[in-house]
N, C-alpha and C positions, 0 to 999 in steps of 0.2 A: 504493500500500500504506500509504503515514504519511501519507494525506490527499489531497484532490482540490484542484484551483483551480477556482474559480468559471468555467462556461461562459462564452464569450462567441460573438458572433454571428459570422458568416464573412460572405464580401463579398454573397451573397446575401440576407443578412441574416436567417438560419434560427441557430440556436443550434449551434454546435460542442459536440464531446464535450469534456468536462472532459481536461483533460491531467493525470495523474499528477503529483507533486511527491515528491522524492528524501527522502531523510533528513536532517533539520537539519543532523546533524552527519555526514554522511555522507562530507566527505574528514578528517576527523579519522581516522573510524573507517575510513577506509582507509589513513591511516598505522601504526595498531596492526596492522592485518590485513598490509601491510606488514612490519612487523619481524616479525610472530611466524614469517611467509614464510623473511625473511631469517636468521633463525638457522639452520632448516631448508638453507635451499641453503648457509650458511657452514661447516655442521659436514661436508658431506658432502665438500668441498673443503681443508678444513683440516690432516683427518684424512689426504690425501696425501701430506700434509710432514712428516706427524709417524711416517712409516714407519721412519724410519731409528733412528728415539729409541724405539721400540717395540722393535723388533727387538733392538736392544740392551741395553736396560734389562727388561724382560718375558721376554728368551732368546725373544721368537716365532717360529717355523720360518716357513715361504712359505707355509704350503696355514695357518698361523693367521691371517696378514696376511689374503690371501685370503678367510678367513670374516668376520677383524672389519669387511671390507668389504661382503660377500655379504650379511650374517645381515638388516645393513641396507634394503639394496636388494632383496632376497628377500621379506623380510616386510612392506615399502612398498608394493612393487609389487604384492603379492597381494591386499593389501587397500584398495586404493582405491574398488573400488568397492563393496565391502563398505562401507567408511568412510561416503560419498558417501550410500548409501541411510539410513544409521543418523543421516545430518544430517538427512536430509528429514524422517524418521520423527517423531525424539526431539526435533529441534530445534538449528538449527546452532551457536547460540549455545553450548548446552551441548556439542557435539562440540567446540567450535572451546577451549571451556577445560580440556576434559578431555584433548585436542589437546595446549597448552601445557600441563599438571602432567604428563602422562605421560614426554613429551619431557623436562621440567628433571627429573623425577626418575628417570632414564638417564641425562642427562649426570651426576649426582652421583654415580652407582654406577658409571660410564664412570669418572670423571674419581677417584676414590678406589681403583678395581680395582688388585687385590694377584695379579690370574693373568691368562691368556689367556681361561680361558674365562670368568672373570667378564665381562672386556672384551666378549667374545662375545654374552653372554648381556645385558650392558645395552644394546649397539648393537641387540637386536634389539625390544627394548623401547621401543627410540627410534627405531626403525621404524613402530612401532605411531603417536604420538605422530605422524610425520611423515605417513602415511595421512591422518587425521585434520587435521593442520593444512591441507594440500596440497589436499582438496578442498573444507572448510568455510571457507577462505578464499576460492574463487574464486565460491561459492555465495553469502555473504554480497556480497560487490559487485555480483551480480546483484539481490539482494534491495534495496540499500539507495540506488541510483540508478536514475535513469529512463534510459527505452532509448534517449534523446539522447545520456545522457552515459557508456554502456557501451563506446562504442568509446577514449576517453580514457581510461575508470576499467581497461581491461583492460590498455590499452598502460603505464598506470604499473605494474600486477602485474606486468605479463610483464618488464619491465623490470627487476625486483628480484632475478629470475632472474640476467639480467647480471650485477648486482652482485654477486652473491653468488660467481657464475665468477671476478669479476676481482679481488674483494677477499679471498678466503677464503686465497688461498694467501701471498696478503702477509702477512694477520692470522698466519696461522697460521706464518708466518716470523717474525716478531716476537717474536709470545709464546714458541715454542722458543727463541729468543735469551736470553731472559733468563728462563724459569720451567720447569719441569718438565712433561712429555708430557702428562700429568692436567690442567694447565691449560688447553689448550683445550677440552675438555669443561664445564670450570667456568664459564668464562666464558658460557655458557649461559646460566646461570640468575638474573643479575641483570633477562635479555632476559625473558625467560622469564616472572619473577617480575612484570617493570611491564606483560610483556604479558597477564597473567592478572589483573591489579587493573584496569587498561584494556579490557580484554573484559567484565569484570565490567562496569563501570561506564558503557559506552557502545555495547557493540553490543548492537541488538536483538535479541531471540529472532524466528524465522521459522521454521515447517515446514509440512510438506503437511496440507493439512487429509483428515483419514482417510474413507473412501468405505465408502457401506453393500457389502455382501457380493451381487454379482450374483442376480437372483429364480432359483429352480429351475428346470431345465426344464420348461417348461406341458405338455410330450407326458409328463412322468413321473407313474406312481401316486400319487395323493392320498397322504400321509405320506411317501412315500419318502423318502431322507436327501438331501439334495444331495450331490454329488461334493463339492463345494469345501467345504464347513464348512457350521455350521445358518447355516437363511434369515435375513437381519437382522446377522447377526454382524458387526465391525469389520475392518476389513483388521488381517492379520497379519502380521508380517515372515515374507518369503521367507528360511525357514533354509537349506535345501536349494540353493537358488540362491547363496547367501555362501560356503556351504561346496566349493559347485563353483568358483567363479569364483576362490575364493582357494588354493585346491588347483590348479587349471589354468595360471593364473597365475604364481604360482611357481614351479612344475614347467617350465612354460618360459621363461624369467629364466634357471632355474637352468642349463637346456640352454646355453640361449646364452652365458651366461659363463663355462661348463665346456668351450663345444667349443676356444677354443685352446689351452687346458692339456692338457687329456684325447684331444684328437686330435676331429674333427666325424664319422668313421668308428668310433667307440668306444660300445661294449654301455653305456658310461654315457650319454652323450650322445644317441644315438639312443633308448634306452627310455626316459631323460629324457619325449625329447620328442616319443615316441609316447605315453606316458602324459598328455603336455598336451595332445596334440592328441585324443585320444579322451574326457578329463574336460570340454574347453571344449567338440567336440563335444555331449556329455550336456547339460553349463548352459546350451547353445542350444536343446536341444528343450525341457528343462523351462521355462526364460522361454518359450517361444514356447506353453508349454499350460497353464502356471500362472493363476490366476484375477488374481492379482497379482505381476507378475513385478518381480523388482527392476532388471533392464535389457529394458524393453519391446523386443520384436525389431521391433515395426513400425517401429521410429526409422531402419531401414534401409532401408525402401522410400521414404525420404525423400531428394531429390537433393540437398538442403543439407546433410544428415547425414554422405550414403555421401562427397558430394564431400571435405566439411573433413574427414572423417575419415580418405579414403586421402590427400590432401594433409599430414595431420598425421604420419602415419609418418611417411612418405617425407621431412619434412624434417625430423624427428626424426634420420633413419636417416642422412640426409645430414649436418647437424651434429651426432650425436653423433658419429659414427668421424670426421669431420674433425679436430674439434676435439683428438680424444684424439692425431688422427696430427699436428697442432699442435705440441702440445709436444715431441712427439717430434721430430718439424723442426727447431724454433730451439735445441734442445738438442745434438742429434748432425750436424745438416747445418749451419747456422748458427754453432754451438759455445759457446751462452751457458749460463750458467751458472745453475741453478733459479730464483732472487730474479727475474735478470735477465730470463730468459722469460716470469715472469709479470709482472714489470712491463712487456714488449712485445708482450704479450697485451690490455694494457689498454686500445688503444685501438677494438678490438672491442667491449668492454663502455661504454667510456664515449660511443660514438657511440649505441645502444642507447639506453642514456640517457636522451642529450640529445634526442633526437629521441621518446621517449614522454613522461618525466615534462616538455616544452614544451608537447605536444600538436599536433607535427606532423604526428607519425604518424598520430593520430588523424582529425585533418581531411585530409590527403591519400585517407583510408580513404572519408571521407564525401563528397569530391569524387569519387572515382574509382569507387566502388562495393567491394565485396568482390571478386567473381570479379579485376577489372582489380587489385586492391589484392595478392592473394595473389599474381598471376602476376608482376606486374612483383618484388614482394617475392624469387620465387624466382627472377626470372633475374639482380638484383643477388646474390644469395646464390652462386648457380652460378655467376659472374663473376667472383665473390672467390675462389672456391674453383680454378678456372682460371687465375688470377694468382698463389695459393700455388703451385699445382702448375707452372706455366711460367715464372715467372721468378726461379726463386728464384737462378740466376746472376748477379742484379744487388743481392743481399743483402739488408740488410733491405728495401730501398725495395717491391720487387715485394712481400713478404709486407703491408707494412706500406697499399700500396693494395687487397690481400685483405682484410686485416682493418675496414677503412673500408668497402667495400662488401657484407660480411658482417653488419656489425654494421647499416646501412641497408638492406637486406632484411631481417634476422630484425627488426629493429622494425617493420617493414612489413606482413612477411606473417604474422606472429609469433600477433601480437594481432588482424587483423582472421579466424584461422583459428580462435583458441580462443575468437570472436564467432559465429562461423558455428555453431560444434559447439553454444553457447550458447544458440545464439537457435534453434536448430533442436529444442531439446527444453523441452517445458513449462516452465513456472516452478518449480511444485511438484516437478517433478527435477531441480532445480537443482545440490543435492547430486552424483547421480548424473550430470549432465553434466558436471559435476567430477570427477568418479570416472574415467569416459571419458575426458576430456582429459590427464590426470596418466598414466593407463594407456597412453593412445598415446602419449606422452612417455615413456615408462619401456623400452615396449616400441620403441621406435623406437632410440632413445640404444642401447641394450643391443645389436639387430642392426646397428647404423650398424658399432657397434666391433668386434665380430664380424667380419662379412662384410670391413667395408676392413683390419681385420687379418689375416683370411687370403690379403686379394689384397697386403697388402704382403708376407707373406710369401713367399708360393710365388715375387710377381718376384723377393724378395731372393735366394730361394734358386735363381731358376735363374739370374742374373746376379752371385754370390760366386764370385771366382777360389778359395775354400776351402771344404773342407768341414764345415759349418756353417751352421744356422739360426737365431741368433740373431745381432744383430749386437756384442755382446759378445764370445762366442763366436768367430765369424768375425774380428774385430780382436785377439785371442790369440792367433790360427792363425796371423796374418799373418807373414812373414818377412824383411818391410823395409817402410821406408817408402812406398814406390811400390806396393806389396801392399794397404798399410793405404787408401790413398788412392782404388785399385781399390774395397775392400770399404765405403767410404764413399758411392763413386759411386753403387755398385750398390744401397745403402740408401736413397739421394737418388732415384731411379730408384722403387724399390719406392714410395716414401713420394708420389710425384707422379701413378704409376697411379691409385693408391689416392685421391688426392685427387680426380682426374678423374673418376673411378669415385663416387664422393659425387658431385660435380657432376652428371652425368647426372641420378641419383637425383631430386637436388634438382628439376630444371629438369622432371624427367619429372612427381614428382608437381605443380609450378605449373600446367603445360599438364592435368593430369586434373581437380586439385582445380575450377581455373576455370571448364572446358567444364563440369563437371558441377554449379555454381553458378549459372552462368548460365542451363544447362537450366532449374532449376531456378526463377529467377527471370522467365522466359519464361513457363514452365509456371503460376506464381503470377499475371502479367501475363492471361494468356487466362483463369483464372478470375475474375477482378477486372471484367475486360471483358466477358462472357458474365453477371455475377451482377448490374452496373449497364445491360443492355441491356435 
């Protein structure tokens, strides 16, 4: 794309194809793409620690905590891949800036807010903003390196991810220490500010180049109008398609982080999320009849697609509810204290790390192939999460070899699955296989903690010597210490199902995603050999 190198001859001595050459400054501008990243995953983490100083300072009730959290992750998640296609479109360059001004200017209306629903109303703003960043970031690194050096350039992305899990709650204990609730918001936009003069100044513009408007049908009446728009005319954005997918979207986000509140049997929860399932329904026939659809449905008759794509819940869905039942472990079965959990959280994230931004990960990917990369990736993942879940009797030691081989699976299978989902859809949708990746990450994290919350609960609740389902609740009830100790067990109990239960998850999608990559790569093998015979 920034130029060819000069052919040179192969041992035959016939002329090779010119090989692509990356962007001059292409790992610079992958440190900008980098932070504007890590502000995004810092503030969503942040903002966990700063519940208590809300609560009190603000008068917020539950169900307002609750929204300033949702409005977020509600309007992220809906529109990514709205986001995604509006990169390829307009140009990701300009998404990825209008990406950072949106975002700092929500953290300033965040970080100044005099009520709850102002809070409300600018977290959703900086939902917008984080759309936006989340997929015109992972589009740009495809655009501005060669496909040599995409498995390294994704594992240092994915990677920032981590960071962002392992540093945000530190940060965000810090700055409650010594400033007022508003300041982590604030602190935004100094990020924010060098990340918008540095996008400015060094990331390329790239989008799809626009496609004439398919010819009329030749069996139709000379004049007739074409179905799709007049003959000749420019592709137009898929409105109808944005409006479904971010409607659909949402609507189930919203189900699934309403069902443990509202009960998974409740007229909210289920019209929820028969209303998502009948609008995504509709956005699948119109992509699939649109002249230009914004998520091509043929990407699904593709085995590198369907594979990293059911591989990508499923470990989504596996580390997100683990992770969230994490904290809940070293805190109530463990007994440490908030600071002290996230800092023995950290060595999950900083093995993550060290193992992408060295680029180990990357070349074990490239020795081993994708399919063996993802599977081996997920049965360290399931490993760790089998070690949280059975040894936690021998204290931190057993959590603390979970998190060592958690963090060397998700850098493993991490990056070489949002390579697969990558490389599996055009260039020119690059955006929008951003859109997809972000989407099955959003939607995977959100059922992981769903579904392993409701299996920790019902164990909790059928092995509490009280009655009660919470374990708050249930340790109130208690009527001596040997009661309390019972009503711990039985939390410790619930909390290791539940991780087991992830485990599987995890291990089930490595063994699908791989089989059906490897089909896939078989499949690619026998045309390659049938097309040089």
């Amino acid at each position: 794309m920034y130029g060819m190198s000069t052919a040179s001859p192969d041992r035959t001595g016939a002329p090779s194809l010119p090989q692509p050459q990356g962007h001059p400054q292409r790992w610079l501008i992958l440190g900008v793409i980098c932070l504007a990243q890590l502000t995004v995953l810092l503030d969503n983490t942040v903002l966990n620690v700063a519940i208590p100083s809300l609560t009190r300072e603000l008068h917020a009730a539950t169900s307002d905590i609750q929204w300033m959290i949702n409005a977020y992750s509600l309007v992220q998640s809906g529109l990514l891949l709205t986001a995604g296609s509006a990169a390829d479109r307009y140009g990701r360059k300009k998404m990825l800036i209008a990406g950072l001004a949106l975002f700092g200017a929500g953290s300033l209306v965040a970080g100044l807010a005099q009520s709850t629903g102002q809070l409300i109303a600018a977290r959703a703003g900086m939902g917008v903003g984080g759309a936006l960043l989340l997929t015109t970031t992972l589009a740009v690194v495809m655009q501005i390196f060669t496909p040599d050096e995409h498995p390294k350039a994704i594992g240092i992305w994915s990677a920032v991810s981590a960071l962002g899990f392992a540093a945000g709650p530190l940060i965000g204990g810090f700055v409650l220490n010594h400033f007022w609730w508003g300041a982590i918001f604030l602190i935004n936009l100094p990020v924010a500010a060098l990340g918008l003069v540095a996008a400015v100044v060094l990331v390329p513009e790239s989008k799809a180049a626009r496609a004439p408007r398919p010819d009329p049908d030749p069996a139709a009446a000379p004049g007739s109008p074409d179905p799709s728009g007049s003959p000749g005319r420019p592709d137009r954005p898929d409105l109808l398609g944005a409006l479904l997918s971010t409607v659909g979207m949402a609507a189930l986000v919203y189900a699934i982080i309403s069902g443990p509140t509202h009960g998974w049997a409740s007229a909210r929860v289920l019209g929820t999320a028969a209303a998502a399932v009948v609008v995504l329904a509709v956005f699948a026939r119109h992509e699939s009849r649109t002249p230009y659809p914004m998520l091509d449905m043929h990407f699904f008759r593709d085995r590198r697609f369907t594979g990293a794509v059911s591989g990508a819940v499923l470990i989504a869905f596996g580390m997100g509810g683990s992770l969230f039942l994490l904290t809940q472990h070293l805190q109530f079965v463990l007994g440490y204290g908030p600071l002290e959990a996230g800092l023995r959280t950290a060595p999950l994230a900083l093995t993550v790390v060290v193992l992408n931004f060295s680029g180990l990960g990357a070349r074990a990917t490239v020795k081993l192939g994708t399919p063996v990369s993802i599977l081996l990736g997920m049965v360290l993942l399931s490993g760790g999460l089998v070690s949280i879940a059975l040894l936690t009797e021998h204290g931190y030691a057993g959590t603390l070899l979970g998190l060592l081989l958690i963090g060397a699976g998700t850098a493993l299978a991490g990056p070489a699955m949002a390579h697969a989902i990558m490389s599996a859809i055009p260039p020119a949708k690059a955006g929008v296989g951003a859109g997809v990746n972000g989407t099955l990450a959003e939607f995977g994290n959100g059922l992981g903690v769903a579904v392993l919350g409701a299996v920790l609960t019902s164990r909790f609740a059928a092995l509490v010597p009280v009655a009660a389902t919470s374990l708050p609740a249930a340790l109130a009830a208690a009527h001596d210490g040997a009661e309390r100790d019972r009503v711990l067990d039985a939390y410790a109990s619930g909390l290791s199902t539940s991780q087991l239960a992830g485990a599987a998850a995890v291990l089930l999608g490595g063994v699908l995603a791989a089989a059906l990559l490897r089909r896939a790569e078989r499949a690619d093998s026998e045309v390659a050999a049938e097309a040089g015979a």
